[in-house]
N, C-alpha and C positions, 0 to 999 in steps of 0.2 A: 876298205872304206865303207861306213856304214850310212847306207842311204836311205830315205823316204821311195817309196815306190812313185815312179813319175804313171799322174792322171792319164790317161786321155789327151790328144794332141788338140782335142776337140777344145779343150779349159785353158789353152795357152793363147787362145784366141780370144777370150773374156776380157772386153775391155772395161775393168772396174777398178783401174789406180789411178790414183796420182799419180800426174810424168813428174813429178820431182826429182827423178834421177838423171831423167831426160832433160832436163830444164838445167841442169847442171853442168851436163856433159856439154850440151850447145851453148852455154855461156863461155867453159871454157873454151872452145874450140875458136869463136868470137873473140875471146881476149886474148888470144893467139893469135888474129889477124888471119883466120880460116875463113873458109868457107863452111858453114856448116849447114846448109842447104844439101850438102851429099848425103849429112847423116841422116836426115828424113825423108830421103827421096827413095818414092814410091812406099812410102808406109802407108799412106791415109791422111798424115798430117803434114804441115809444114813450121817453119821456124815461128811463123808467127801466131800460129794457131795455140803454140808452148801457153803465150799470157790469157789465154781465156779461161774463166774460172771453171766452166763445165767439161773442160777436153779430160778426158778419162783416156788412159791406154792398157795393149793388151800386154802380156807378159814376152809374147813374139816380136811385138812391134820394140818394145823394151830391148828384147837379146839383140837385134836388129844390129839398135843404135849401139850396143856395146862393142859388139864385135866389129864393126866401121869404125869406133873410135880410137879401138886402142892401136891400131897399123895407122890411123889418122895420123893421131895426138905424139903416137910415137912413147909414149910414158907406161912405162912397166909399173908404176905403184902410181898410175891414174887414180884408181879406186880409194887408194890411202888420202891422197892428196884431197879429192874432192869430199871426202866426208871431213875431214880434219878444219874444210873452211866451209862447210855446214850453216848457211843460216836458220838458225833454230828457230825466227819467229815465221818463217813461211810454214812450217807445221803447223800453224795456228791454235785452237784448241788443245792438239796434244801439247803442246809446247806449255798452254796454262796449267794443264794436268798435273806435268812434269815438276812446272815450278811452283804448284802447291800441294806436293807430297811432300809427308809428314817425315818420315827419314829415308835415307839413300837408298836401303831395300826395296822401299816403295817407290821409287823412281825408275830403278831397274824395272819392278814387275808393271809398273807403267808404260813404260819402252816397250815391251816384251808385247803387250796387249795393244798398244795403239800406234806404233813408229810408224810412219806411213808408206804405205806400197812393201815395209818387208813384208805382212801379211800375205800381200799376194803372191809375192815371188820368192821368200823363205819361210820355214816352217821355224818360227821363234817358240822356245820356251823355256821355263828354268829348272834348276836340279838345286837343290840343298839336302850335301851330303852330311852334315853336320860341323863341319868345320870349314867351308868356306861355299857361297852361291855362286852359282856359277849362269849367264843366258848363253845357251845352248842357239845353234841355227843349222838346221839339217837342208837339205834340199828339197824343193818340189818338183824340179824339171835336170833330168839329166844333160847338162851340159855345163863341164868340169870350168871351163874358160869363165864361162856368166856367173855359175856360181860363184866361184871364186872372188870374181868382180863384185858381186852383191854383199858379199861377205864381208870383205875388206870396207867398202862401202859404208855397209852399215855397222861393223867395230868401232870405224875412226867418229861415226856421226857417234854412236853410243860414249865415247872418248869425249868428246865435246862437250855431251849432256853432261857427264859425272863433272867436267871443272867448271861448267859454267852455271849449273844448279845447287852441286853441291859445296865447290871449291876448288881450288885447284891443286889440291894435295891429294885427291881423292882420284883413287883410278883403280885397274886390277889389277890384283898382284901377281897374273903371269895371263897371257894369252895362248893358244894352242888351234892351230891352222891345220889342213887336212892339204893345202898347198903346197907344192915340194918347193924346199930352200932356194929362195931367189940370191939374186947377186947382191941385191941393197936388203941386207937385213937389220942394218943400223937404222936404216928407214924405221923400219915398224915399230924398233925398241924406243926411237925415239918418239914418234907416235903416241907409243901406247905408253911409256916409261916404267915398262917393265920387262921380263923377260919374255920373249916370244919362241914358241917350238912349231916347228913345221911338220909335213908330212905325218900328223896323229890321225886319230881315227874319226874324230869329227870337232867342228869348229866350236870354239867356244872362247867366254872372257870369263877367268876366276875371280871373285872378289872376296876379300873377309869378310865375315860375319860380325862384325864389328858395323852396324849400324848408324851414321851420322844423321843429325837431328838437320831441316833445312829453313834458312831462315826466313824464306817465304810463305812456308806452311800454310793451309787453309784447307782443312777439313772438310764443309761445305762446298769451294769452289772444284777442290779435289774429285767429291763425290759427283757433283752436278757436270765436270769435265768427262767424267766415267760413263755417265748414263745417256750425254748427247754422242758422243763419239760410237758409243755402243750400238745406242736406235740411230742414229746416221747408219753404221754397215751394216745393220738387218732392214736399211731403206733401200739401199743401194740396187736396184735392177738389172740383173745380169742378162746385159746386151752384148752382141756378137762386136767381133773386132771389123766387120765387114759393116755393118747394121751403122754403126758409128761413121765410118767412115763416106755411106752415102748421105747419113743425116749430115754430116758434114759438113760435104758438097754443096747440097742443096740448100742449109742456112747461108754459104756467102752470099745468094741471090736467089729469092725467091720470086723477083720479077722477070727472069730470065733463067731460071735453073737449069742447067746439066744436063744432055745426055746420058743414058749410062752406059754409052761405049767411050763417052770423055772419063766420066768415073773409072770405069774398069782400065782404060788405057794408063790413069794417073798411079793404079798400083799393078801395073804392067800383068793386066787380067786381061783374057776374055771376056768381050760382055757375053757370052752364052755360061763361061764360067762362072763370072759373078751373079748371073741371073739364076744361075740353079743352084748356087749355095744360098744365096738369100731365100729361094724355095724350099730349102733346106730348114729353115728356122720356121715358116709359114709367114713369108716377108714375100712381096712384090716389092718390087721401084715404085708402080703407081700409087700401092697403100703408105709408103714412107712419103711420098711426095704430098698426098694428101692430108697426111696427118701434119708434117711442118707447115703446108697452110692455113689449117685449122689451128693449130699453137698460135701460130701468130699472127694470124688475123680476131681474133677469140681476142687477145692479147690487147692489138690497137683499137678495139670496139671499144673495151672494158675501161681503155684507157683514157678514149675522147679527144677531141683535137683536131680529128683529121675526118673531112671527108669520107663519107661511101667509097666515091670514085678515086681516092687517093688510097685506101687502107685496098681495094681493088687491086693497084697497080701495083704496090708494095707487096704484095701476096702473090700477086702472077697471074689475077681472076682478066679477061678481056674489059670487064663493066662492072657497074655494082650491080646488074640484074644478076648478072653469073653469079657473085657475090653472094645476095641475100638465098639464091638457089641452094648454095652449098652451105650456109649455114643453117637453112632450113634442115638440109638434111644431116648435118651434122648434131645440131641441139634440137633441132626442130620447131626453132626461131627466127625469126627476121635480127637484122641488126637492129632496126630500133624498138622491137621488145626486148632484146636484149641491153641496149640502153636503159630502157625504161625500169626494166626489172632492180637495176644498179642506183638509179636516184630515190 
């Protein structure tokens, strides 16, 4: 089997996806009348941390959940299933991409470039041999189980795209897995409605070169979905999977914040552990804790409304004297020249 050389253990800890896969998995787990509080426990997050629009996760914290869910969920073609019932508008932007490319080819190579979180955790790209294109997905982390899960995964969501953009006559006309033959292979064929081979050299969906035109097309929205999705990932600041998980902490309450021996006990750390990898990055506790009150206090000055002594307490300051102290030294303002500066 021909693989991507796996990074550094150190890049599996990058918490820069969408938990979209995660968000998935703890739904169904939910609609099975689970508990799925197991599958997140001790990651950093918890179930309901999934609907907040800023939660980013790492590729570790990802294989975590996969591998709890499938002895969880108990379902061997988990990964088929849950890509197959895909909602394609939580992809947002991709999704408008998708649906105004100009033909099928360009949908694929749209996928290929923006499907979210396979970036991070497979290495997508395409081959046009000349008679039919095929999206290629190799691995970036050695682990046969996850990959596999990612794959399948993102084949059936790729499945979804081609009938729901293009039509629903439209798919590949053969799939090829690096996964050894399962027991439900009527599964896949019906999935994919075509023929599916296992055990090949690396994973892939063929499609003919026979390009369909789509009827949503827009060239300009197309272009303009291409260039924000683009400067969105060369926005993206690659923060540790630990780094996240104290800024975390600390935003449920910043009038009362955490410990970080409660921190480090919630992902069954060390606080001497945790405190020396986040030394590791050139991170204290005390600088991330400063910095989320200066976010958010910066935030409710700019915003107006609320007292000194309330925007104070809501931040964790004892008084607004503390208060104007640390914003002096922050901007090198008081709050009400920072007010003032704003009208």
């Amino acid at each position: 089997m021909t693989r991507a050389t796996a990074p550094r253990l150190e890049s599996q800890a990058i918490a820069d996806a969408e938990p979209i896969i995660v968000r998935r998995i703890v739904h169904e787990a939910v609609k099975r009348g689970m508990d799925a509080s197991a599958l997140c426990r001790g990651l950093g997050f918890n179930v309901g941390d999934l609907e907040s629009a800023d939660l980013r996760v790492s590729y570790a914290q990802v294989s975590n959940v996969i591998r709890r869910a499938l002895p969880l969920l108990g379902d061997p073609q988990l990964a088929l299933h849950l890509g197959m019932s895909a909602n394609l508008v939580s992809w947002g932007f991709c999704f408008v991409g998708l649906m105004a490319s100009a033909k099928s080819r360009a949908v694929l190579e749209f996928a290929i470039d923006f499907l979210p979180s396979t970036g991070r955790f497979l290495r997508m790209h395409g081959q046009d041999d000349g008679w039919q294109f095929s999206v290629v997905a190799d691995a970036l982390f050695d682990e046969p189980e996850v990959y596999s899960f990612l794959v399948d995964a993102t084949f059936a969501s790729l499945m979804q795209i081609c009938q729901h953009v293009v039509g629903e006559t439209y798919g590949p006309v053969s799939v090829e897995l690096t996964a050894p033959r399962p027991i439900g292979v009527a599964q896949y064929e019906r999935a994919f409605r075509c023929p599916v081979r296992f055990g090949r050299e690396t994973n892939r969906m063929n499609f003919s070169m026979v390009s369909l035109p789509i009827a949503s097309a827009d060239s300009l929205v197309a272009t303009r979905s291409r260039e924000f999705l683009a400067l969105q990932r060369r926005g993206v600041s690659v923060v540790s999977e630990l780094e996240t998980v104290v800024i975390r902490a600390v935003r449920r309450d910043l009038r009362s914040a955490p410990a970080l021996r409660d921190i480090a006990a919630s992902i069954h750390m060390a606080e001497r552990t945790l405190r020396r990898r986040l030394a590791e990055t050139g991170l204290t506790f005390a600088s991330i804790l400063d910095q989320e009150r200066m976010r958010r206090a910066l935030q409710l000055i700019r915003a107006g409304g609320l007292p000194m002594a309330a925007v104070a307490r809501e931040t964790g300051f004892a008084d607004a004297r503390s208060l104007r102290r640390a914003t002096a030294r922050w901007v090198g303002r008081t709050p009400t020249q920072i007010k003032q500066m704003l009208t």
